[in-house]
N, C-alpha and C positions, 0 to 999 in steps of 0.2 A: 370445821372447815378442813378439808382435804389438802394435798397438795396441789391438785390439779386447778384446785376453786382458789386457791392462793395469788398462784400465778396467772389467773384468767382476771380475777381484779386487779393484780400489776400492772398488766395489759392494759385494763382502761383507765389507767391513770391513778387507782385506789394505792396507797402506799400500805396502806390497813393487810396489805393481802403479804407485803416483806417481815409480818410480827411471827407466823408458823414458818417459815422460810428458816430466819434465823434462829429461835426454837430448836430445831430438826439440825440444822448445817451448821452451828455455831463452834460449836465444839469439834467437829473434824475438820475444819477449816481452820483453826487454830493450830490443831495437831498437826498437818500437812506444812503449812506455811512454816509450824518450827522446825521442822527438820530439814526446811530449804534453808532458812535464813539465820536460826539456830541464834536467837536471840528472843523472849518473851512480850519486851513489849512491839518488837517488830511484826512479831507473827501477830501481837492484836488489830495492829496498823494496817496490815495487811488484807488478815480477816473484814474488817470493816471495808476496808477499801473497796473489798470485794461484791460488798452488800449492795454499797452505791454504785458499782460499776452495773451490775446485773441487772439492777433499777433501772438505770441509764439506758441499757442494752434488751432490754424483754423483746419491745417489739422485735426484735431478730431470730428472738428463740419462737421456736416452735412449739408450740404445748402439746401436741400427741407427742412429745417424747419426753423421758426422765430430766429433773430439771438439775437433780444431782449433778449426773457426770459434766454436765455442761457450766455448772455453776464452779465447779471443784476447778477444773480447766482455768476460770477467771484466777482462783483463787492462786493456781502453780506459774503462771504467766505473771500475777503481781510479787510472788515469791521470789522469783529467781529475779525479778528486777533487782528488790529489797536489796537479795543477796548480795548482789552485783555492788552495789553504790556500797553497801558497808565495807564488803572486802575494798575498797580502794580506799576506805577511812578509816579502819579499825583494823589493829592486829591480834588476832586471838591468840590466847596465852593457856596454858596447857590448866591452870585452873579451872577455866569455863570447862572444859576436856570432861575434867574429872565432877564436875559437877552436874553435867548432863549427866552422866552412868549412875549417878545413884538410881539403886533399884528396889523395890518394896523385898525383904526376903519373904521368902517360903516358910510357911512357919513348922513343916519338918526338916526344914533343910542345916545343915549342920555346917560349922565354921566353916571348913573346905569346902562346899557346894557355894557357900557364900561368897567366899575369897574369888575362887573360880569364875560366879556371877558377876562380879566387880570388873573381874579384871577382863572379860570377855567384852562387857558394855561398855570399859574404857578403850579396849583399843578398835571398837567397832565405830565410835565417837569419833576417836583422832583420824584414823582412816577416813572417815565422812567426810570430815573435815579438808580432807586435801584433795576433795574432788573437786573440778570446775563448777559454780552453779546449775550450768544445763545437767551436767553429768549426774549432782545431786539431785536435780527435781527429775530427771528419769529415771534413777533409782529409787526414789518417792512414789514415783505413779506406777511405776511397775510393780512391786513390792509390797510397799507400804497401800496405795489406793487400791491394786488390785487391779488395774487399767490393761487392759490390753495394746501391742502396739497400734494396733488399727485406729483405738482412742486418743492414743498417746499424739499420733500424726495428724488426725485430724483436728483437735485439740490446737496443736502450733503452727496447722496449715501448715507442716513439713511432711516433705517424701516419705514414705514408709521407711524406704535404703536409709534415710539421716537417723530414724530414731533409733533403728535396730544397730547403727553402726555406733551410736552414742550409749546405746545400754553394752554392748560389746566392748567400748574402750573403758568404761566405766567398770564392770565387769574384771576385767584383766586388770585394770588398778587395785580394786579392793583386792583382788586374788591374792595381789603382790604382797599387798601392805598388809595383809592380815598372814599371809603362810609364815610359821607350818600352826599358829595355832587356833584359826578360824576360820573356816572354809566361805567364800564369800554365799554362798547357800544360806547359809544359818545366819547370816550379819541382818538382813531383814526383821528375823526373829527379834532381836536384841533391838535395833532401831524402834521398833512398834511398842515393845515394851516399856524404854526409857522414856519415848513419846508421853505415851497413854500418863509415866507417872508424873515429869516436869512439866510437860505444859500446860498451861493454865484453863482451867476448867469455866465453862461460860453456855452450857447448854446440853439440852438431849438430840441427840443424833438421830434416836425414834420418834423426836413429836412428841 
């Protein structure tokens, strides 16, 4: 079963067609949601939430198009909720920081590359970290997803002007907070990496 034959049983009411769905989108929907909400069991909370959201929602989707981009969209709108409601319960404390940055080494890579590695993904973490959530999850989609702004707005049913002014102030934050020793260019890099190694694994992204 394809994708397209997936979601055309969703459609009629088959749940049987959400088993390749999740399969395929389990595991970047996890990755996505940790780096909004940057908490494990949150981003599975999420993740899932997401499954029965899109359940709930098919008939609205169109099936001549990709069910991805439209699914991932659910997935960064329950994220930055998540985010939201924790930052008002929870104080993150520079442990969590340093526990996100662990990074798998390179196995030529020598103490100083190592060091270096470390300490690039810790303060690329804390920096994240003092983003607003919108700011993070369009850092996420832009970056990390790969989303373009045109996705990004229609996505939040926001003006084009709101996302590109939101990756702009976000932008000039990280600048801030990462000069002179990480140019926010490269902070993506580090983000996707420390992603791929902390968050918790729960599917093939290929099907």
């Amino acid at each position: 079963m394809d994708e397209r034959a997936a979601v055309k049983r969703l459609k009629r009411g088959d749940i049987g067609g959400l088993e390749l769905l999740v399969r395929r989108y389990h595991t970047r929907a996890v990755r996505a949601a940790y780096l909004i909400v940057r908490d494990h069991a949150s981003a599975e909370d999420v993740a899932q939430g997401a499954f029965v959201r899109a359940y709930e929602r098919i008939g609205r989707f169109d099936a001549d198009r990709p069910f991805g981009p439209w699914f991932i969209k659910i997935v960064v709108n329950g994220a930055v909720e998540a985010a939201r409601r924790r930052e008002r319960t929870t104080s993150y404390e520079e442990k969590d920081t340093e526990h996100l940055a662990a990074r798998l080494p390179e196995p030529e890579a020598g103490p100083q590359d190592l060091a270096e590695a470390s300490e690039t993904s810790r303060r690329v973490w804390a920096a994240l970290k003092k983003l607003p959530p919108a700011q993070r999850a369009a850092v996420v989609q832009r970056y990390y997803l790969g989303m373009s702004q045109a996705e990004m707005a229609e996505g939040e049913s926001s003006p084009p002007g709101t996302i590109k002014s939101r990756l702009n102030a976000a932008r000039k934050k990280l600048s801030k907070l990462l000069r002179p020793r990480i140019s926010a260019q490269d902070a993506p890099v580090s983000l996707e990496r420390s992603a791929q190694i902390e968050a918790p694994e729960g599917g093939n992204d290929r099907g």
